[in-house]
N, C-alpha and C positions, 0 to 999 in steps of 0.2 A: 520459101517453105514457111509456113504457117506454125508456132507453137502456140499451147493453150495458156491459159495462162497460168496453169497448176501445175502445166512442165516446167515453166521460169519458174515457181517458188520450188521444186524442186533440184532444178539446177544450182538454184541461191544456195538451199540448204546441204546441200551436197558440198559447193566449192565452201563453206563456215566449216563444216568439218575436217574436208582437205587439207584448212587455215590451220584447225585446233589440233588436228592430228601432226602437222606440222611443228605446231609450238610446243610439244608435248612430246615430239621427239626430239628436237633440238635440246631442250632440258634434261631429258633422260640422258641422252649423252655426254652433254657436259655434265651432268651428276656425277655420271657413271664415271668419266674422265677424270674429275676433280677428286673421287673417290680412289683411284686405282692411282692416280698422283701421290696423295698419301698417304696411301700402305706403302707405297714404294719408297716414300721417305722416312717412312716407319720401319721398314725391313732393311732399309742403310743405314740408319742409324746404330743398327746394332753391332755395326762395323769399325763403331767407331773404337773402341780401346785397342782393338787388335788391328788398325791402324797406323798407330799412334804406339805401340810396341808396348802396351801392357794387357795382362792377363785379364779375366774376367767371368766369374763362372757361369753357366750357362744358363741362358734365358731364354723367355716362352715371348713367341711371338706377339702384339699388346701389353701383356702385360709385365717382361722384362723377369724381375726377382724378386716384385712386390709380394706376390701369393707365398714362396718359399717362408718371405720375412716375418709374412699375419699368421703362417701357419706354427710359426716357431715364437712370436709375440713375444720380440725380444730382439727388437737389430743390433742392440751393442753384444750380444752373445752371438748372432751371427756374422756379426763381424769378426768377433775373435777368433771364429772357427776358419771365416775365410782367410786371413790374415793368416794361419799356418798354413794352408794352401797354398796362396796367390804370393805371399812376401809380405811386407812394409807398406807398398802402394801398388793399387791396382783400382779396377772400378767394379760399378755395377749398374741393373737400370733399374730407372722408379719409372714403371710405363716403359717409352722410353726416353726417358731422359737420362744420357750417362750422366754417374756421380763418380769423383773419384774417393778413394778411402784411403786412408796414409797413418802410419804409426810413425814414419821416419821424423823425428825429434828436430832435427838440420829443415824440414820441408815444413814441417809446422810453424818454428820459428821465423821460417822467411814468411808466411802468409801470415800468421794473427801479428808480426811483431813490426820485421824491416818492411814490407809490403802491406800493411794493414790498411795502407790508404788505398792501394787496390783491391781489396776483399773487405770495401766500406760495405757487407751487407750480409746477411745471415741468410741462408737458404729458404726459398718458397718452399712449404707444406703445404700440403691440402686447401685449404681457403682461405690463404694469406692476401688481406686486401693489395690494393694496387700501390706502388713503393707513393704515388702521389696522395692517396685516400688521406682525409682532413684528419682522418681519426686515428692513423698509425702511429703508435706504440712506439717508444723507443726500444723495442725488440727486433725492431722491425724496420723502423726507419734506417734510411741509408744518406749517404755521401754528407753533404752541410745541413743536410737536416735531422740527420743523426749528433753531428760534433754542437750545431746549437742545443738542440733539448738539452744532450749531458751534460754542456756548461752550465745550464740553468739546477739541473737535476743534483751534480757533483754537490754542490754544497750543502744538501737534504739530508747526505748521507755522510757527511765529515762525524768524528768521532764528538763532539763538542755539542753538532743539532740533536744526532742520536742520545745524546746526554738525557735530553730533553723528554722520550719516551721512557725512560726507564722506570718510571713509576707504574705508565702502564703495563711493559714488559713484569716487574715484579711480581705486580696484581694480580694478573693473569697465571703467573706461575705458581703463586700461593691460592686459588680456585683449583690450579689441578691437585696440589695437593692433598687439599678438603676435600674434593670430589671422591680422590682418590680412597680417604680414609675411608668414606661414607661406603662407598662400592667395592673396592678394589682389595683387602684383605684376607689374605688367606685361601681366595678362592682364585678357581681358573678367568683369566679376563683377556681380550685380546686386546691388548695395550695400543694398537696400532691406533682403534677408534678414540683411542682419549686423547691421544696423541695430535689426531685428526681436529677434532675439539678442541684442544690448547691453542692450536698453529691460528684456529681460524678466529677464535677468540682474542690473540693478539692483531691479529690483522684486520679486524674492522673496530678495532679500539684503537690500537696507534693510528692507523690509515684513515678511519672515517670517525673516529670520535665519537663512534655509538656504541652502546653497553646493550646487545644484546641478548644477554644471558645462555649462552649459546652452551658452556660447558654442561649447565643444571640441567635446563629444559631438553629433552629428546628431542621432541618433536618441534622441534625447530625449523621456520621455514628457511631462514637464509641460507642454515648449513646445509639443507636438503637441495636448494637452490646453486650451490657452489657445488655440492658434490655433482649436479645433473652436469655441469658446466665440463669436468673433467671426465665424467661418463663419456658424455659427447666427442672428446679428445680422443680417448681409449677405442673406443667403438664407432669405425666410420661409416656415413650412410650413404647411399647413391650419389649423390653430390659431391663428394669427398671422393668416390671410386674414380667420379668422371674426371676433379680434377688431377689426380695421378698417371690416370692412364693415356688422358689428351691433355696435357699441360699447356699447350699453346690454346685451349680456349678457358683458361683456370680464370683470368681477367672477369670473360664473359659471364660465366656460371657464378662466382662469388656478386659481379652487379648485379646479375636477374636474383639473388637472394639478397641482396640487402633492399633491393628496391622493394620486393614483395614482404620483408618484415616493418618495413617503413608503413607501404599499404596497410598493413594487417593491423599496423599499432596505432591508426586511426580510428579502428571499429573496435577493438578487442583490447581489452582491461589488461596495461601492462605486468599482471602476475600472472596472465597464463601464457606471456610470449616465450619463444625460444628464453633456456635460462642466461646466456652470455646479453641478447638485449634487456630481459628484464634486468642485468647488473649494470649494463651502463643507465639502463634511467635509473635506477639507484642511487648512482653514483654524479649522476646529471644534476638530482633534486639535491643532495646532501652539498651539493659545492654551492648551488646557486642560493640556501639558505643560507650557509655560513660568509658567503657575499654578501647578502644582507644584514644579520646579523650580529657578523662580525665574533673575533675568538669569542670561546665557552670561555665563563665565566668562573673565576677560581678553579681553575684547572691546566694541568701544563698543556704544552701544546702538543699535539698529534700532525701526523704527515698532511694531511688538508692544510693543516697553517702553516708548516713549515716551509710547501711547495707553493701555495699563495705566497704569502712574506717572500720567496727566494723572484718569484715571478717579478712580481711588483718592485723589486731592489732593480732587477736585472731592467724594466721596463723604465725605471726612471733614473738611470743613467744618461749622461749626457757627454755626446763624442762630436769631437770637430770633423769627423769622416764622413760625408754626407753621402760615401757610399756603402758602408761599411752594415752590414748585415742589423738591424738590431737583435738583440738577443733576449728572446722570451717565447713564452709558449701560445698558443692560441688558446682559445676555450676549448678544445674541442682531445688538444695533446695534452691538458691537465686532465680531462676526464680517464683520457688513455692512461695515463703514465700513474693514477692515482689505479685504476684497473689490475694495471700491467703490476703494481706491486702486491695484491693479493694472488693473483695468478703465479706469477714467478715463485711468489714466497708461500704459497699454503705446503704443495706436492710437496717441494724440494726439503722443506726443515721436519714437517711431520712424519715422512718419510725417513730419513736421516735419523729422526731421534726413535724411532719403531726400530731401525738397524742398530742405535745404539743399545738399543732395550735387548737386541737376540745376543749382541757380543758381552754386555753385563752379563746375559744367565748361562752363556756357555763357558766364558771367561773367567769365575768365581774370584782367581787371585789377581785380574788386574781391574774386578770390582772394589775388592781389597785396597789394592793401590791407590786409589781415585776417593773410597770412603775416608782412607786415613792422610791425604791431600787436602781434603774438603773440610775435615772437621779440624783438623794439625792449625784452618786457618779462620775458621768459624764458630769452633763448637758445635751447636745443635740449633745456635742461633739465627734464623732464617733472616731477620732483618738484616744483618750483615750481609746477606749475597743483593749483590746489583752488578751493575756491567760494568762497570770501575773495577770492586774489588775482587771480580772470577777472572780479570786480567794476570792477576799473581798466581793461579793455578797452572802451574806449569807443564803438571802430565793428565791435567785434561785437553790441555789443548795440544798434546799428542794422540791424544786418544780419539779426538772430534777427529784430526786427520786422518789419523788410519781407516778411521770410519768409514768419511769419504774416499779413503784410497779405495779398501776392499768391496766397498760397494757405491760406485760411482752412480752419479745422479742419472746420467745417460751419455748420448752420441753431441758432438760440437759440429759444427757445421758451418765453414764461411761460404760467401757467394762472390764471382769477379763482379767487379763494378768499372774497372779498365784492363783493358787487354795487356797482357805482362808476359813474360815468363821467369818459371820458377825452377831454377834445377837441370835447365833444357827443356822443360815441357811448357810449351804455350796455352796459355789461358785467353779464350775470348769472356765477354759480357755474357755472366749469368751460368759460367759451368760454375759446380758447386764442388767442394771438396771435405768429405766428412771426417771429421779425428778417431780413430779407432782407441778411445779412453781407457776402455779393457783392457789392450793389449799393452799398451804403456804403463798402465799399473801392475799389471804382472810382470813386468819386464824383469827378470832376475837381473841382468846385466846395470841394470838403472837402480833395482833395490834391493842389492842382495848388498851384504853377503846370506844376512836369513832369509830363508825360502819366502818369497812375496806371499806365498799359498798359505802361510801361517798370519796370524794379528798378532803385530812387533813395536804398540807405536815409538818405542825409541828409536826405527829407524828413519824418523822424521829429523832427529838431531844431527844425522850427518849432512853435509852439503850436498846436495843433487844436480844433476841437470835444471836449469829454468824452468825446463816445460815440460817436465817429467812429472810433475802435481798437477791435472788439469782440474781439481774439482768442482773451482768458478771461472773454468776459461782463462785466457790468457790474451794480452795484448790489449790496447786504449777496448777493445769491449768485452773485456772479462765484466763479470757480473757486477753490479752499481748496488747491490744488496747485501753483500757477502760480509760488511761488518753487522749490520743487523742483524742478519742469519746466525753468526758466532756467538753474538753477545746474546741473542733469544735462546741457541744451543747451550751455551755455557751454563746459564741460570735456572734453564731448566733443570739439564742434569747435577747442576749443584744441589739444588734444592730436596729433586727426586732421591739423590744417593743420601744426605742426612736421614730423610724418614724414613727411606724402606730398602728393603736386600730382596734384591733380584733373585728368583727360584726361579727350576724348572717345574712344570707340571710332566704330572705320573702318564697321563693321558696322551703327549704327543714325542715323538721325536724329533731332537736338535741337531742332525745330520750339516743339513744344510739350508740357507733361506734359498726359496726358487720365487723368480720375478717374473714379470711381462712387464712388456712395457708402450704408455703410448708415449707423450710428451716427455715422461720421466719413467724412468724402473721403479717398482711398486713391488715391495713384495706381496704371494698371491693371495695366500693365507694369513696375512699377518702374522702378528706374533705373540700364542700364547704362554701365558708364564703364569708365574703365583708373587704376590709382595708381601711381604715380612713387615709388619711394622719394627721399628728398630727402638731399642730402649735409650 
């Protein structure tokens, strides 16, 4: 039998499509396959607490109890709520990924305290780089690369180095004042933003050694730049969806974005990148000067030198252990760790001191308290207060606590880093376990006998539980900042109560402060009030 020759080219093109249609369905199936693999491990996962013999409330397929949580913008309030539900411990899912949530005091203590070296890690968020990333944070870092940074870091923050900032801390605190005069009298003002302003003024003065002018000038770009940075926390965008809801590709999605900001900061003028990169080159230019240049000149030192000097000490030790770790930071964890302290420290104190500003004008008699405290040991003399002498304030530094009791900063959060168990319950690598904060500070049981629902701080004088104050965490990684934070608290509100008395304004109600929260609780509206200059 004879074919022509345009019946072979189309027998040819026939058996190519046969081939294509072939490879096209093999694919589709295994898509489809590897597809219906994973919801299936998606939809047993959810099995997992009622399993494992604890409660859990009820979640949406995908997406678990994250929507419940954004829609309520406030997980440590919904926590509280589950937590009279559920009990002391129980879970829930981010995506799905079970979490467990615990108020039991006994269960906390075994993870942050006697098990800390198992729960060497604090829980992945949304685009937590990879626990290897050059650039990770000691917030971040885990197992011996967490315990070296803090050896190196611990002595930054001893009472003695912090000595060494206190001029800046002053400084800063007498700018709010003036600012204050200048604006702030007699009229309605929402203190929170000045507040906001102070915090970040001391923190790129002690930390980078640059005088900004951040409290005068409005229009400021850095503070506009730091606030974008927390916006970004608060408010997540597709990228941050994807990594809650697929957590097993969280790795992937956070590379394909640093790789593309990396690209992008090739072509494009580092002040229009994402604002968290444009702070580390910031923060990249300000180290590699003062490398060069070496300490500012008649001026004490700020945390750049402290953390250099602690580096360089730690770097040029000499040990006959030839196996033995050395201990110092890269280039790359000074940038972080110098990062990691305006981050940790702007939210957490500006915040704090805006709380203390609504409990001042609702509180009138234990403003009282604290003005005839402060002047009993100053006068009206502001040079006198420094972070030495607001150590002798003794019911302010009940009053800081309560602060932090009643309005706790947010949710704690360890991660396993070794399989354990705690209690009976087995932990593998990587379940997480979050602190119900709320619920322990309200605990009547832990802080009565006065109603926890009332502001008591003299029930700080009595003995507690350990782990019944969580306000900087607890156990080797309770916060590395938390005397700085005090001593920036203390000086502030010393200074604040000498010149001015705290009023309500006519215009709103002081019922209650209402928060959201991303990284930290924020209250919504801040907080407006009226100042009295004081004679």
């Amino acid at each position: 039998m004879n074919f022509s020759t345009n019946t072979l080219f189309h027998l040819e093109d026939l058996k190519q499509i046969l081939n294509d249609l072939d490879k096209r369905f093999i694919l589709g199936i295994t898509t489809l396959g590897l597809s219906l693999f994973y919801l299936g491990k998606i939809w047993h996962s959810y099995g997992y607490f009622k399993r494992r013999g604890f409660n859990n409330p009820k979640s949406e397929f995908l997406f678990g109890n994250v929507r419940s949580v954004f829609k309520k913008k406030n997980l440590s309030e919904q926590f509280y709520e589950w937590t009279k539900t559920y009990g002391k411990t129980y879970g829930y899912f981010e995506g799905h990924l079970p979490v467990y949530v615990t108020s039991d005091l006994d269960f906390i203590q075994e993870i942050f305290i006697k098990q800390s070296s198992n729960f060497a890690a604090r829980k992945k968020i949304h685009l937590n780089p990879r626990d290897n990333d050059p650039r990770v944070d000691l917030l971040i870092a885990t197992k011996s690369r967490w315990k070296r940074m803090r050896m190196v870091m611990n002595p930054t923050f001893s009472s003695l180095k912090l000595r060494e900032l206190d001029p800046i801390l002053v400084s800063c605190a007498d700018r709010l004042i003036d600012v204050l005069n200048k604006e702030g009298i007699e009229c309605d003002l929402d203190i929170a933003q000045y507040m906001k302003r102070f915090t970040m003024d001391t923190i790129w003065n002690c930390a980078f050694g640059i005088d900004i002018n951040i409290q005068y000038e409005k229009e400021n770009e850095y503070f506009y730049k730091s606030e974008e940075i927390f916006r970004s926390f608060a408010h997540l965008n597709l990228f941050t969806y994807l990594a809650d809801y697929f957590h097993e590709f969280r790795a992937i999605i956070v590379d394909f974005l640093i790789l593309t900001q990396r690209v992008l900061s090739i072509f494009i003028d580092s002040n229009k990148l994402q604002a968290v990169f444009w702070l580390r080159y910031k923060v990249r230019e300000l180290v590699e000067l003062r490398k060069r240049n070496g300490p500012l000149a008649n001026r004490k030192k700020d945390y750049i030198q402290l953390l250099l000097d602690a580096n360089e000490q730690f770097q040029n030790e000499k040990t006959t252990d030839q196996n033995e770790i050395k201990k110092y930071l890269t280039q790359d964890e000074v940038h972080s760790g110098l990062m990691l302290f305006m981050l940790a420290g702007y939210e957490t104190t500006s915040n704090t001191l805006t709380n203390a500003s609504f409990v001042l004008v609702t509180h009138p008699k234990e403003q009282m308290k604290l003005y005839e405290e402060i002047t009993s040991h100053f006068g009206s003399d502001l040079s006198l207060v420094n972070s030495e002498s607001v150590q002798d304030l003794e019911y302010l530094d009940l009053f800081i606590k309560e602060v932090l009791r009643v309005y706790p900063i947010g949710t704690i959060v360890r991660r396993c880093t070794n399989p354990t168990q705690v209690k009976g319950i087995s932990f593998g690598i990587d379940d997480s376990i979050a602190v119900d904060v709320l619920s322990i500070h309200y605990d009547e049981e832990l802080w009565g006998p006065v109603d926890p629902n009332l502001f008591y701080p003299l029930r700080h004088k009595e003995k507690r539980h350990p782990i019944a104050f969580l306000a900087f965490g607890a156990g080797p990684r309770n916060c590395i900042g938390m005397k700085f934070a005090i001593n920036e608290l203390k000086i502030a509100l010393a200074k604040l109560l000498i010149n001015f008395e705290f009023l309500k304004s006519d215009k709103i109600s002081y019922e209650k402060l209402e928060f959201e929260e991303g990284i930290v609780r924020t209250a919504v509206n801040g907080v407006t009030l009226n100042l009295k200059k004081r004679n």
